[in-house]
Steps between C-alpha positions, in 0.01 A plus 500: 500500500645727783237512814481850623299664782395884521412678795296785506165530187576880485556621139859454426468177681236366276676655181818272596307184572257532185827556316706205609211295492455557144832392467381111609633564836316346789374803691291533802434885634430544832243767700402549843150537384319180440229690249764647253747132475120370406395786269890432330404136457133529415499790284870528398474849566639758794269778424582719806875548407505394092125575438418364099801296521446099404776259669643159359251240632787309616579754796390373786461728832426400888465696818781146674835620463575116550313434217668734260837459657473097483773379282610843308820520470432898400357716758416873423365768730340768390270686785548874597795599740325501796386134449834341403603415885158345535509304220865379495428375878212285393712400193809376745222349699371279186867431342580344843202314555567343143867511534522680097792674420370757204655768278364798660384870339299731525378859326425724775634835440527687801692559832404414885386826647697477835789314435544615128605132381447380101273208474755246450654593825141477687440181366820317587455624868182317498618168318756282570760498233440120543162502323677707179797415261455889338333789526372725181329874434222548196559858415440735227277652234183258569117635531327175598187623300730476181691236564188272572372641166817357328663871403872432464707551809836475604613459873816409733586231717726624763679232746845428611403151422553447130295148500161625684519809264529255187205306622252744544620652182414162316146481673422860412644513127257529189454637177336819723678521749902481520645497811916615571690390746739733741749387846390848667251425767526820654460721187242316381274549853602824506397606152128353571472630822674886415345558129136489706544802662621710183230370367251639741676852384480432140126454583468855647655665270265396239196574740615865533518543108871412391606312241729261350792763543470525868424136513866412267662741791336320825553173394869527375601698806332230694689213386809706616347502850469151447820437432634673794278279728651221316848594551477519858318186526752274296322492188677459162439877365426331135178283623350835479562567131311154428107345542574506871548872488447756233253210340288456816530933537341567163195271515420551860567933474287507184262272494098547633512129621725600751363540812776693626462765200183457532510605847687814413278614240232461782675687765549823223135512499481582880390210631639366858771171504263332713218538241692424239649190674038385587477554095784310330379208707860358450854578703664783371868421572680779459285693776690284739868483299525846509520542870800240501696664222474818715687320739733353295581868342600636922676149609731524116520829479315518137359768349144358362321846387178355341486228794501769774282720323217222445540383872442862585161526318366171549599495900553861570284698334704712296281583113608332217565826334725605728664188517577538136567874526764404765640229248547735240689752659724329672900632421565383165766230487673214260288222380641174680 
């Protein structure tokens, strides 16, 4: 039996700990809210994220991080971007106190707003490589609200550590839910991270009335954009063509459980970011993304069409309609 903490009782979080604690791992979730680790071990339910959803009895949660870190040889983080310097600090904090040294992971999917750096890179600034013998991704096509329901899923495991990937792939692995494993770090955090902001675009075009042909179009030329990021950031170009990519693209771009598509669908109607952002009641990660790969697209010297055109309508006020009208009339060209 493999002892595993989780930090952060969000959805996706609680999907991955219900899972491998179905799988007669030892696994303790951890929340910085003493009433929801008590509702988790009360009720075995998280109604505010995975509302009707019933969790194994033997999941245990606490608002300690030394609790739920206390002998796991598996740690996994999975909190919003904004949270994961915050989190990994108090993390180093209890692996040092304890002197653990822990397979480390996590399944953010996002990018630092100033500094533009994946997860993996923002969590070993804050964590002594000491404390860690690898560090791992979670990525692909994964709704936590169908995973916890036991729909069949396939993800990826991306590290450059062949041995921490393995593990976590072992403590994840059921008849529901298959996990792959990849060496691409980068690719993999990029693919999360990236596919959220097509997918915000996928989500207008459906609000304004399109349908699955002008979806097919978006998405595809997306994952070239994708790519091209990629490139430039010294990911393997075929992590993109697998879960981590064009399998984490479909599900988040088409999908109503995506809060990013979600999010797009409700900016078609009219309605202002900020609003939108009050409603979902949950962080909408490509919002921030997209003003990094913006950056990415002047400092490389890319040419990111649908990323410049959704930065321009979410942050600069330019309509939807004529952001489209402006993407199809561009001077025809090769498809690359």
């Amino acid at each position: 039996m493999t002892k595993i903490a989780v930090l952060g009782a969000g959805s996706w979080g609680t999907a991955l700990a219900n899972t491998m604690a179905k799988n007669e791992n030892q696994v303790m979730i951890w929340s910085h809210k003493e009433a929801q680790a008590q509702e988790i071990n009360a009720q075995h339910e998280n109604p505010h994220y995975l509302p009707g959803a019933r969790l194994d009895n033997a999941l245990q949660a606490t608002n300690n991080m030394e609790e739920a870190v206390q002998g796991a040889s598996i740690v996994l983080i999975v909190v919003p971007t904004k949270a994961i310097r915050t989190v990994s600090k108090q993390l180093a904090e209890t692996l040092a106190k304890s002197k653990q040294r822990v397979i480390l992971a996590h399944a953010a999917k996002g990018l630092e707003q100033k500094t533009h750096l994946r997860i993996s890179q923002m969590i070993a600034e804050e964590i002594p490589d000491q404390f860690y013998s690898g560090l791992a991704v979670i990525s692909g096509p994964s709704h936590a609200e169908d995973v916890v329901k036991g729909d069949l899923t396939a993800i990826s495991i991306g590290s450059n550590d062949e041995s921490a990937a393995k593990a976590l792939q072992g403590a994840l692995a059921n008849e529901h839910f298959r996990p792959y494993t990849n060496s691409d770090l980068i690719g993999s955090e990029l693919g999360g991270a990236l596919k959220n902001i097509i997918a915000i675009g996928s989500g207008m075009l459906i609000g304004k009335g399109y349908g699955a042909n002008a979806q097919a179009a978006l998405l595809t030329r997306g994952l070239v954009e994708i790519r091209r990021v990629g490139r430039a950031l010294g990911a393997k170009p075929e992590t993109f063509l697998g879960l981590a990519g064009i399998g984490d693209l479909i599900v988040t771009g088409m999908s109503p459980n995506s809060r990013n598509y979600r999010a797009g669908v409700s900016l078609a109607s009219g309605k202002p970011l900020a609003q939108v952002e009050e409603e979902m009641g949950m962080v909408i990660e490509g919002v921030n993304t997209i003003k990094a790969v913006v950056d990415f697209e002047k400092k490389y010297g890319l040419d990111l069409p649908i990323t410049r055109a959704l930065y321009q309508v979410i942050y600069e006020g330019k309509s939807i309609d004529e952001g489209i009208e402006e993407l199809m009339t561009r001077p025809l060209k090769a498809e690359d």
